[in-house]
N, C-alpha and C positions, 0 to 999 in steps of 0.2 A: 352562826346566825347573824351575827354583827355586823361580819366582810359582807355577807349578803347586803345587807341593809343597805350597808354603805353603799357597796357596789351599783346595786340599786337605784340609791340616789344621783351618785355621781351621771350615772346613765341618764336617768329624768333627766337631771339641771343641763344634759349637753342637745336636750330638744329632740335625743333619736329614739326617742319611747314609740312602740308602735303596738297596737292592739297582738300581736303575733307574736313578738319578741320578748315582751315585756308586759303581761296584763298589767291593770288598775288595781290598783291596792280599792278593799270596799267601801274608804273614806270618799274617794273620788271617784266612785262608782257610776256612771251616766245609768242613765232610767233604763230598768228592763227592753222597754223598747227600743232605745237608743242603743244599747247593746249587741240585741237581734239583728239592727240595719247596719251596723257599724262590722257584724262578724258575717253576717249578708254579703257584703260589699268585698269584702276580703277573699270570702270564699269564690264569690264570683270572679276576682282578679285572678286569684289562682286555679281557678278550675279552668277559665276558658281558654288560655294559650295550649292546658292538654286535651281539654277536648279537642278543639282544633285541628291539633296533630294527630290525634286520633281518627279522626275522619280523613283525615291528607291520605294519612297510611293505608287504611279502608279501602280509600279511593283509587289508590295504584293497585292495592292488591285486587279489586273487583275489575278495573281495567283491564289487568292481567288476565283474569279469567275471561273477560269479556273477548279481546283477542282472539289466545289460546284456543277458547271454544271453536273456533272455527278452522281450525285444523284437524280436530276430530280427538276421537277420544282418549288415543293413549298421548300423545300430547298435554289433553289437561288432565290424566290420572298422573303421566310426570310432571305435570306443574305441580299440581297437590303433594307429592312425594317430594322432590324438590323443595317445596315452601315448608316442608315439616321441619326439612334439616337443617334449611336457613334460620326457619324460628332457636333450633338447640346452639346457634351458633350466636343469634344476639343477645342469648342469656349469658355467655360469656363477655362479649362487648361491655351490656349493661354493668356486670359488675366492675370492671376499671371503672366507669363512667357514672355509678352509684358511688363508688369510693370517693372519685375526685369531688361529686357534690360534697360529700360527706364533711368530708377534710379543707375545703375551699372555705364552705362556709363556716368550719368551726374555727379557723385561723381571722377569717373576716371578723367574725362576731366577738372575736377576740381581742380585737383592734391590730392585727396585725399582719397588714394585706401586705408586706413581703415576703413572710411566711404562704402566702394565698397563694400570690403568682409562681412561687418557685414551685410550689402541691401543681399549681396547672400548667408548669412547663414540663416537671416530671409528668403527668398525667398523658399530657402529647406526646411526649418520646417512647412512654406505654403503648399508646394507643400506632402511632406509628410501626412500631414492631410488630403487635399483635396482630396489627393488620395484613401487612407482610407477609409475616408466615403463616395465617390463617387462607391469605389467598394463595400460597404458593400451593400449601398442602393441600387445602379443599379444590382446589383444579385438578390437582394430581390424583384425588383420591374419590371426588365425585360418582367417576363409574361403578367402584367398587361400594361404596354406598347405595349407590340405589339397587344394587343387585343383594347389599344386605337387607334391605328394607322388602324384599320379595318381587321387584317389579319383573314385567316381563318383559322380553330383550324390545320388543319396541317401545314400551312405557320407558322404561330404561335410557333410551338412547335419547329421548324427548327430552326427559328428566335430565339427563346427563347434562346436556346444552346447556339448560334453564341454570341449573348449579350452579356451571361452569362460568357461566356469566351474573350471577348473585356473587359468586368469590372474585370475581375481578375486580367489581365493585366495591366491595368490601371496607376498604381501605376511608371510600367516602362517606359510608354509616357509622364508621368507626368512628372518625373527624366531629362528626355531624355530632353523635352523639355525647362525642367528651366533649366539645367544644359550648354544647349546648348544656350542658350540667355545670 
């Protein structure tokens, strides 16, 4: 409880105490209100760069359809099939890219951002391979996918394409998202 304390302090006395990192002890408590605007404020920093991207993302994936739609229908029932499997594949992505926030920020908060940046050059050279061979084998294996998934040989062959160019790209969501964690 003491190192705490300490620790604690020492953090105060170097001026990097932030509402998020480090609450107020209830001696120096700011006024219920002041707290409200002050945890307001925070919440809105961090919420709007995801919102934001949130919407970016939205917005390509609704373009896509918007397109698509005009090709006709087995087209965007392979876009929709296609975009299922893309989603099961940035769940893999995400987690390198959840680890490296993870561990970036706990070597940071640590005081020891040479530990950081070596966590976010391994994270790259992760992310680099993963992408790789994510794109090598999702090309190669695309068709066979949407024929597991039930489509029919023209939905299929729509869906195929869409894949096959989600996995080429691959490499730059990957980037995008470690790089961005």
């Amino acid at each position: 409880m003491g190192g705490e304390h300490e620790r604690g302090r020492s953090f105060e006395a170097s001026g990097a105490r932030t509402l998020l990192s480090h609450p107020p002890r209830l001696s120096d408590a700011p006024e219920p209100d002041e707290t409200r605007r002050q945890t307001r404020r925070v919440v809105v920093a961090l919420g709007t760069p995801i919102i934001l991207a949130n919407l970016l993302a939205w917005s390509v994936s609704f373009a896509d359809v918007l397109m698509v739609s005009r090709l006709g229908e087995a087209a965007l029932a392979g876009l929709g099939m296609a975009t299922q499997v893309f989603f099961l594949v940035v769940i893999f992505i995400l987690a390198v890219t959840t680890g490296t926030m993870a561990l970036v920020a706990r070597f940071m908060g640590a005081g020891d951002p040479a530990a950081a940046s070596h966590v976010f050059r391994q994270s790259l050279l992760l992310a680099v391979a993963q992408s790789l061979v994510m794109s090598i084998v999702g090309i190669a294996v695309a068709p066979l996918l949407m024929q597991l998934l039930g489509a029919t040989p023209d939905v299929a062959a729509a869906g195929t394409i869409y894949l096959q160019v989600l996995f080429a790209g691959i490499a730059a969501v990957t980037l995008d998202f470690t790089i961005a964690s």
